[in-house]
C-alpha positions in Angstrom: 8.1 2.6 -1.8 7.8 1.9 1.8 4.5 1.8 3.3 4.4 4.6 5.7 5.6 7.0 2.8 2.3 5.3 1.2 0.0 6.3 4.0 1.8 9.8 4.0 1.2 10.3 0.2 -2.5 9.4 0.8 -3.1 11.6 3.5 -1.7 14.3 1.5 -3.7 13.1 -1.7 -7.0 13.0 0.5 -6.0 16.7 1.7 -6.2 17.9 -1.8 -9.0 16.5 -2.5 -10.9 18.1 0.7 -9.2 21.3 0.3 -10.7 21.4 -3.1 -14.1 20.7 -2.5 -14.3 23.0 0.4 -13.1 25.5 -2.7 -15.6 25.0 -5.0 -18.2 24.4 -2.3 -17.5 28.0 -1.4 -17.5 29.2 -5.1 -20.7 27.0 -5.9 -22.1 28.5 -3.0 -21.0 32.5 -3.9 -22.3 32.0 -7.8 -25.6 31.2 -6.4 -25.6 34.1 -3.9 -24.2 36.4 -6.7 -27.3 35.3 -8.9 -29.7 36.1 -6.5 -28.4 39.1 -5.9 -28.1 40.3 -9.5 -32.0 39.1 -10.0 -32.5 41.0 -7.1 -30.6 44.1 -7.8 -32.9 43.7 -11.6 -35.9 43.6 -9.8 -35.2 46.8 -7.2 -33.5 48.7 -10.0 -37.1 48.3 -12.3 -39.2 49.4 -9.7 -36.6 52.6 -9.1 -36.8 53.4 -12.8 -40.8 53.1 -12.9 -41.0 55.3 -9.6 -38.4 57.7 -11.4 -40.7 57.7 -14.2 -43.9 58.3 -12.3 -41.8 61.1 -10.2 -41.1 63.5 -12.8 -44.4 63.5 -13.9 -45.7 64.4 -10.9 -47.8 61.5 -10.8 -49.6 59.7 -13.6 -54.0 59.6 -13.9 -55.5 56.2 -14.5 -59.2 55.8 -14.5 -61.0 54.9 -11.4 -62.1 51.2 -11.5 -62.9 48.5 -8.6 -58.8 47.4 -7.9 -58.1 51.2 -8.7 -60.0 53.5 -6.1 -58.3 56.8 -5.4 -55.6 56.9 -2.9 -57.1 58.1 0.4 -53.8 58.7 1.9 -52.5 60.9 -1.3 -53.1 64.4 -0.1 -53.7 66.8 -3.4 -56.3 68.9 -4.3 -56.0 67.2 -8.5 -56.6 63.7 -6.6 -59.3 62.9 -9.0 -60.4 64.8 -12.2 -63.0 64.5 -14.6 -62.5 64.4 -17.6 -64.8 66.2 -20.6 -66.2 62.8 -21.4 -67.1 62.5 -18.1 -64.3 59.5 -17.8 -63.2 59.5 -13.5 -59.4 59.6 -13.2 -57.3 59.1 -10.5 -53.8 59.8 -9.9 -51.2 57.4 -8.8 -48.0 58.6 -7.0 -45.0 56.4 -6.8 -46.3 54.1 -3.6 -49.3 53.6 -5.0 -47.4 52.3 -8.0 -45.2 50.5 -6.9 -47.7 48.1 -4.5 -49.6 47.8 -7.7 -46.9 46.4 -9.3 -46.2 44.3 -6.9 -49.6 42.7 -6.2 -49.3 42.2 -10.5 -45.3 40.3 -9.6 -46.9 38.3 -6.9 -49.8 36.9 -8.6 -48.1 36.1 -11.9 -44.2 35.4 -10.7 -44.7 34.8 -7.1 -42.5 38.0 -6.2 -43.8 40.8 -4.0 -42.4 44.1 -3.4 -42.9 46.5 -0.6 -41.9 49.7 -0.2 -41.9 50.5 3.6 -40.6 53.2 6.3 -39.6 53.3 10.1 -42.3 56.1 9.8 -44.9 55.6 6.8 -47.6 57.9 5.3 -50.1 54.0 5.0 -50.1 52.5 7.9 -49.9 49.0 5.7 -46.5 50.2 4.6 -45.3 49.4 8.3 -41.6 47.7 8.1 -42.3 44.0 9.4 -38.5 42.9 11.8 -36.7 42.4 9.1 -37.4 45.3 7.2 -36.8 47.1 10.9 -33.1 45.3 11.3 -32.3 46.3 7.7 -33.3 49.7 8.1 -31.1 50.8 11.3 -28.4 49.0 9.2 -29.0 51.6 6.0 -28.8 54.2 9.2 -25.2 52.7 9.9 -24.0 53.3 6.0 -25.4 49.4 4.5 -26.3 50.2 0.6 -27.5 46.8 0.4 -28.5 43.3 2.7 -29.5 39.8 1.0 -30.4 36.9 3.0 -32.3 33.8 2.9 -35.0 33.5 5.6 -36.8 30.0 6.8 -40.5 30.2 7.4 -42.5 27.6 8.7 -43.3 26.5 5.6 -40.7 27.6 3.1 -37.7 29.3 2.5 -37.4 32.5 0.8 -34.7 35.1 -0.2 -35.0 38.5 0.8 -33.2 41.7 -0.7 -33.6 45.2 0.1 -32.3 48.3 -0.5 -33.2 52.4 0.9 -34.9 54.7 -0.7 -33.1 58.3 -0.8 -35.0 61.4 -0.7 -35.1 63.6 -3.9 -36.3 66.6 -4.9 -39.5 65.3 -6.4 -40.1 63.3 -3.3 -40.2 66.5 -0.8 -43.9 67.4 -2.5 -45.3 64.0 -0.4 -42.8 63.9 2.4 -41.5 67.4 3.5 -44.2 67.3 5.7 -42.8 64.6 7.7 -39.6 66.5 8.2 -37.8 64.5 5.3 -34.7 66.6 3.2 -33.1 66.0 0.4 -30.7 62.8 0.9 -32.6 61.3 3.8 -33.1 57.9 4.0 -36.9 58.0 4.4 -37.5 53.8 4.2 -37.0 51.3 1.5 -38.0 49.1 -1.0 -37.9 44.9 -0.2 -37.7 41.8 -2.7 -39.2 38.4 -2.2 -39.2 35.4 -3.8 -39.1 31.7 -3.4 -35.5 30.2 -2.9 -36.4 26.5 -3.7 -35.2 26.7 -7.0 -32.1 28.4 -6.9 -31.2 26.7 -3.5 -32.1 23.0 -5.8 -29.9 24.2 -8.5 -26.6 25.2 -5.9 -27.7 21.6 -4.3 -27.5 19.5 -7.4 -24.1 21.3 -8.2 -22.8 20.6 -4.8 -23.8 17.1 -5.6 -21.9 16.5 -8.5 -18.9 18.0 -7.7 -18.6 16.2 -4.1 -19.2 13.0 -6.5 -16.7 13.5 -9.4 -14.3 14.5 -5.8 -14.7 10.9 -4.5 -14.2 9.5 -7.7 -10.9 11.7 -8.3 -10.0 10.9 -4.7 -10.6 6.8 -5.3 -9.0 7.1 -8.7 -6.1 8.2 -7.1 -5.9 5.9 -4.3 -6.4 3.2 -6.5 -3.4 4.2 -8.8 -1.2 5.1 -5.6 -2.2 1.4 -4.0 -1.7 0.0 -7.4 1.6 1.8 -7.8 2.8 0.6 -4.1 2.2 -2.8 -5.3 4.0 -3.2 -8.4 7.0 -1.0 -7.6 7.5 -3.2 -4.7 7.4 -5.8 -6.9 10.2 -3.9 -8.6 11.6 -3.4 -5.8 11.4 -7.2 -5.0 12.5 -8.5 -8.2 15.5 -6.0 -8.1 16.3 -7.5 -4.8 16.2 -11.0 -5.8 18.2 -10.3 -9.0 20.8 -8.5 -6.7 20.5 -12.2 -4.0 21.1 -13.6 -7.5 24.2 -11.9 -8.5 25.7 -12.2 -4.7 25.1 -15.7 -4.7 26.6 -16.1 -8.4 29.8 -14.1 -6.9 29.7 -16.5 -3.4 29.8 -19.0 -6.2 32.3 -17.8 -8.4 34.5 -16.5 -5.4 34.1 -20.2 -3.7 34.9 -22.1 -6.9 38.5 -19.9 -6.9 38.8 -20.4 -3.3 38.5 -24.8 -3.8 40.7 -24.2 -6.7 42.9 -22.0 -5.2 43.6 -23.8 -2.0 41.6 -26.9 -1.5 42.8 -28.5 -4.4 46.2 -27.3 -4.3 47.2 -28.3 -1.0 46.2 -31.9 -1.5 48.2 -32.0 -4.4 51.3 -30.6 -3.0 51.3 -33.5 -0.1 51.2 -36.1 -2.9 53.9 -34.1 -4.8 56.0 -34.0 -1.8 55.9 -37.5 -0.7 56.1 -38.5 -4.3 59.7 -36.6 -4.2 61.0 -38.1 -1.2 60.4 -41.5 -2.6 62.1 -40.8 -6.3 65.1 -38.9 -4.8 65.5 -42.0 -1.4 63.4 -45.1 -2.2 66.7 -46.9 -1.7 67.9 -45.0 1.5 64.7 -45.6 3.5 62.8 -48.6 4.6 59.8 -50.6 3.9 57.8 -49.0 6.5 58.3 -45.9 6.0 57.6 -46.1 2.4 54.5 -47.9 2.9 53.8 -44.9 5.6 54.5 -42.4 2.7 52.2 -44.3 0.1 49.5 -44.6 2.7 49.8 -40.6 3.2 50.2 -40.3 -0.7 47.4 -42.5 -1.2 44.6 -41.2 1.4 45.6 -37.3 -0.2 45.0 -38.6 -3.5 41.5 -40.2 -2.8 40.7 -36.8 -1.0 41.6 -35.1 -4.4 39.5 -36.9 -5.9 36.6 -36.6 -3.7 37.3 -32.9 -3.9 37.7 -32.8 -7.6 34.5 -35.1 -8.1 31.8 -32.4 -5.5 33.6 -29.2 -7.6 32.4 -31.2 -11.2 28.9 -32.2 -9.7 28.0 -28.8 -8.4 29.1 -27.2 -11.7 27.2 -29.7 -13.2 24.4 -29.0 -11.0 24.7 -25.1 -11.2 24.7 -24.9 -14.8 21.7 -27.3 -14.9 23.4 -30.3 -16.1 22.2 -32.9 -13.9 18.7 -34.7 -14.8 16.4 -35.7 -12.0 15.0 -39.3 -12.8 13.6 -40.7 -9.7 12.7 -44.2 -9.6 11.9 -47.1 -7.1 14.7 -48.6 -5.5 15.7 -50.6 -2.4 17.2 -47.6 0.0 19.6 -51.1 1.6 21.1 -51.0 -1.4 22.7 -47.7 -1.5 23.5 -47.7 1.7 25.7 -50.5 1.8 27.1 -49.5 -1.8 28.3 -46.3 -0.1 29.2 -47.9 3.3 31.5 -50.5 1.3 32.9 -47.5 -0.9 34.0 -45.8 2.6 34.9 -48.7 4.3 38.5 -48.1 3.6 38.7 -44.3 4.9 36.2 -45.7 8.3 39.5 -48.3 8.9 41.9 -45.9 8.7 40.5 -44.2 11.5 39.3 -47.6 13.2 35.5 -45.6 13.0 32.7 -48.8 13.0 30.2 -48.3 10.6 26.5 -49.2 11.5 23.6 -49.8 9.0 20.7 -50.0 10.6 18.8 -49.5 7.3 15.6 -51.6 7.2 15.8 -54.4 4.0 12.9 -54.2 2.4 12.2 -50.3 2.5 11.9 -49.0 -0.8 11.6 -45.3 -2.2 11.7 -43.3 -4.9 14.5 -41.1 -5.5 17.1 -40.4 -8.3 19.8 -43.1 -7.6 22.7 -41.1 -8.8 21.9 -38.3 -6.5 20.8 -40.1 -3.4 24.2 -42.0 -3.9 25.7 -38.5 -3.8 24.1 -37.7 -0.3 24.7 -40.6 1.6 28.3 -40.7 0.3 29.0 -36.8 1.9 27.4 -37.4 4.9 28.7 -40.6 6.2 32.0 -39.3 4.4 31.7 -36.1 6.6 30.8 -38.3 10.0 34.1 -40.6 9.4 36.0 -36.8 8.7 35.2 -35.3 12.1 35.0 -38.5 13.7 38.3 -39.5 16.1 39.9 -42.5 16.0 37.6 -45.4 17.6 34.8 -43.6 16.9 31.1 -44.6 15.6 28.9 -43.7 11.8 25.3 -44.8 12.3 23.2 -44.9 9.6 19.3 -45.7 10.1 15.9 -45.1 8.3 11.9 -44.9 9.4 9.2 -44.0 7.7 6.6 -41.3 9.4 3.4 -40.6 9.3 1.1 -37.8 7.7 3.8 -34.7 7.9 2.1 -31.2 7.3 4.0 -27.8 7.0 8.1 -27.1 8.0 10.6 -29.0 9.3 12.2 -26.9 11.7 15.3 -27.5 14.3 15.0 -26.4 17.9 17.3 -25.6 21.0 16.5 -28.0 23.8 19.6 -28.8 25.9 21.3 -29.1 22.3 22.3 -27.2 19.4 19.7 -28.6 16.3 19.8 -26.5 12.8 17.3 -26.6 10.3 16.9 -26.4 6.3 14.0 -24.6 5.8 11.3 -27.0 3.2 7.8 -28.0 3.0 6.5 -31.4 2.3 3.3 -31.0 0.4 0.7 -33.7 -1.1 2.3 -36.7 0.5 0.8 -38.3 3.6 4.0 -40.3 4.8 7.8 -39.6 4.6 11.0 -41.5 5.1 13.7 -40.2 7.9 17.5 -41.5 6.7 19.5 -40.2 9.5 23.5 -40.5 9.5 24.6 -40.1 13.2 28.3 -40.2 14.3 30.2 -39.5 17.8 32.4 -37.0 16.1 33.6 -33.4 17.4 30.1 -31.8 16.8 29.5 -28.5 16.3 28.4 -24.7 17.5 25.2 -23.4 16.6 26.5 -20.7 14.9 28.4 -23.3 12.6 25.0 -25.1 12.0 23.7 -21.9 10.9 26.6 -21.2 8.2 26.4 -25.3 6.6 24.3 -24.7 3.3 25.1 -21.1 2.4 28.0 -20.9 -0.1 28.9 -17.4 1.1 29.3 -18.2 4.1 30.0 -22.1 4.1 33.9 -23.0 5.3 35.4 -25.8 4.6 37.4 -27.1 8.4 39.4 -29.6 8.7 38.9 -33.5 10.1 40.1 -35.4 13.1 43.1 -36.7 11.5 43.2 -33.1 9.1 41.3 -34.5 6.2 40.3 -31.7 3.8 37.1 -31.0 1.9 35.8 -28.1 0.1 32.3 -27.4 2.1 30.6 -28.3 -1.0 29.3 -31.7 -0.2 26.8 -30.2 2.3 25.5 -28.2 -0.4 25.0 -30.7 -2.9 23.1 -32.3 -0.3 20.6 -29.6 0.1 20.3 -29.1 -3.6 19.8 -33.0 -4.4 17.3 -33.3 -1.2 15.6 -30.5 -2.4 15.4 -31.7 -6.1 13.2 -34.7 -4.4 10.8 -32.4 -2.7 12.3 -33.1 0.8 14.5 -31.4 3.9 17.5 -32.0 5.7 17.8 -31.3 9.7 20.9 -31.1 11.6 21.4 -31.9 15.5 24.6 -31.3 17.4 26.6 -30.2 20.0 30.3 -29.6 20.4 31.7 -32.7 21.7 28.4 -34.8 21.4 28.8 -35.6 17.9 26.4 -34.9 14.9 23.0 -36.2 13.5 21.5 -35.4 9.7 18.6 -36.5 9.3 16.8 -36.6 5.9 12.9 -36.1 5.0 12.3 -37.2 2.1 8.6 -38.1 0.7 7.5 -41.8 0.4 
């Protein structure tokens, strides 16, 4: 998965999440309003039923005590009876009831009640601004208005609904011009909000937290998911690096087989031919010219023959690294005197400038096997006349990569790192050959890419040397560096730890 898909996925992810709590916010925030309203609704709906009640009795007689004195604004001529006993009675319309009941609601439930009118018998039953608002909006067809109103010191739901005029009211109210099906006022519902606003708050809570965690859960998994299928992704990768350089391999073991070793051979068969079929036809010199030809093919067989079995060896894991302390002089001039033969041919002087006494600790085998390619390499692209250098240092502290650069000359690099090791010894093999392009520098240790050219006097090779080199340096925790230039010759130089 590719990063910015990542970032596109959580964006999307974090949209759901929002989009969702915004959803329930809204529901969480309609249940609460639609309990209100049904307690509400309960509340207006009793007191209709008790009025009801109290309506088709034409009012209801209670006796007369302190908190029940006759109603002064109650015009009818039964206001107060007697009764034989000589009990006083009272009697209590629908108003009067009603603000009874509610002074009972608001003392013991904290709800209050008030029936009220644009134009009211009781002065007291005056409509406050609300009420007023709610009324011109019963006027305009509204059955029904619920809101929740701040004070100064609280905050309180209101709910109210009209009154309609029936039959049984017009004995009170015809007077003030009311008919049947007026609106003549209405009856209002108060009550504390705190709790029901705590309750909607607490749920509002709780889902915005199990949201976040839904939301981190699932960036955590997506994050976690990025991660390890680009591991996948990277191990599927390196497997399919694997199997291209197993085919460079395979297809470059063919290729040496194929050609490099072939070609080689058919010099030394053809030569060979010439002298069986007219040893006694030609002369001495020319026979010695046709051994020498036969001869120098047969040793670059061999030398082809002898990289192609160490880097089989060395690609099935064959080859044991056992390092050990040994004078670097000494294999030096064991591979100097072993290509002393092919550096005459070619009349190439062959320098060690190797110090005596420097010692390291390297597999001898193996370091035998690099300095043998490279100063066989410098004598192959070397011309006639020409110079091989070899020469050793040892550095100081070396931290991080050794890396080639382009100033005024073409230097490559193998990528290494020398860790743990606070010195390091430079072998460098220098010659005054043909040199090369940067581009060929570039292609030297990759087998898919590596070609095998020929030397100054058409020598042959099959590009694997180079690569041995790399892989036996690299065995020893160290790097090789090349600097050249066409027609300026070639230096590798070595880093190997101390």
């Amino acid at each position: 998965m590719k990063k910015k898909s990542l970032i596109y996925i959580l964006i999307i992810w974090t949209a759901l999440i929002v989009f969702s709590f915004i959803w329930n916010y809204k529901i969480i925030i309609s249940n609460n309003h639609e309990v209100v309203l049904n307690k509400s609704k309960a509340f207006f709906e009793q007191i209709l039923s008790a009025r009801a009640w109290n309506s088709s009795h034409g009012g209801v007689y209670v006796p007369v005590t302190d908190k029940t004195q006759p109603n002064k604004y109650l015009e009818d001529p039964l206001r107060e009876v007697v009764t034989l006993d000589g009990l006083k009675l009272t009697k209590i319309n629908p108003a009067y009831m009603t603000r009874q009941i509610s002074e009972i609601n608001q003392a013991n439930y904290d709800i209050q009640f008030h029936i009220t009118s644009a134009n009211p018998i009781r002065p007291a039953n005056k409509a406050d601004d609300w009420e007023t608002k709610s009324l011109n909006k019963f006027e305009n067809g509204t059955t029904q208005i619920l809101e929740l109103v701040k004070t100064d010191s609280s905050e309180i739901y209101r709910f109210m609904a009209p009154l309609t005029t029936n039959q049984s009211c017009l004995h009170c109210h015809a007077k003030q011009g009311y008919k049947l099906g007026d609106i003549r006022g209405g009856i209002s519902v108060s009550f504390p909000a705190t709790l029901y606003l705590k309750v909607a708050n607490n749920q509002l809570f709780y889902s915005a937290l199990v949201h976040f965690l839904i939301m981190l859960l699932g960036i955590v998994g997506l994050i976690f998911f990025y991660k390890k299928s680009n591991v996948y992704v990277s191990v599927v990768k390196t497997k399919n690096q694997e199997l291209v350089q197993l085919n460079a391999t395979k297809d470059r073991f063919f290729s040496i087989i194929a050609h490099d070793l072939k070609s080689p051979f058919s010099s030394i068969l053809g030569f060979s031919e010439i002298l069986k079929d007219e040893v006694e036809q030609i002369d001495t010199k020319t026979i010695k010219r046709y051994a020498s030809l036969i001869n120098s093919s047969a040793q670059n067989s061999y030398a082809l023959l002898e990289n192609l079995l160490e880097w089989a060896r060395m690609q099935q894991g064959q080859i044991q690294f056992e390092p050990e302390k040994l004078v670097l002089n000494d294999a030096v001039i064991a591979e100097i005197q072993n290509l002393q033969h092919s550096a005459d041919q070619k009349k190439i002087r062959l320098i060690n400038n190797t110090p005596e006494n420097l010692t390291i600790r390297a597999d001898y085998n193996m370091l035998l096997t690099i300095l043998r390619n490279l100063i066989s390499n410098a004598i192959k692209f070397t011309p006639e006349g020409g110079l091989v250098k070899v020469e050793a240092k040892i550095e100081g502290e070396v931290k991080g990569e050794v890396k080639g650069e382009v100033k005024g000359e073409v230097k490559g690099k193998v990528k290494g790192k020398v860790k743990g090791e606070k010195s390091q010894v430079l072998i460098s093999v220098s010659d005054t050959g043909i040199g090369m392009t940067k581009e060929t520098i570039e292609n030297l240790f990759k087998i898919e890419t590596s070609i095998s050219t020929g030397g100054t006097n058409n020598e042959r090779g099959t590009g694997l040397g180079l690569l041995l080199c790399k892989d036996f340096i690299q065995k020893h925790k160290g790097n090789i560096a090349v600097k050249s230039m066409p027609g300026k010759g070639s230096t590798f130089t070595i880093y190997l730890p101390k």
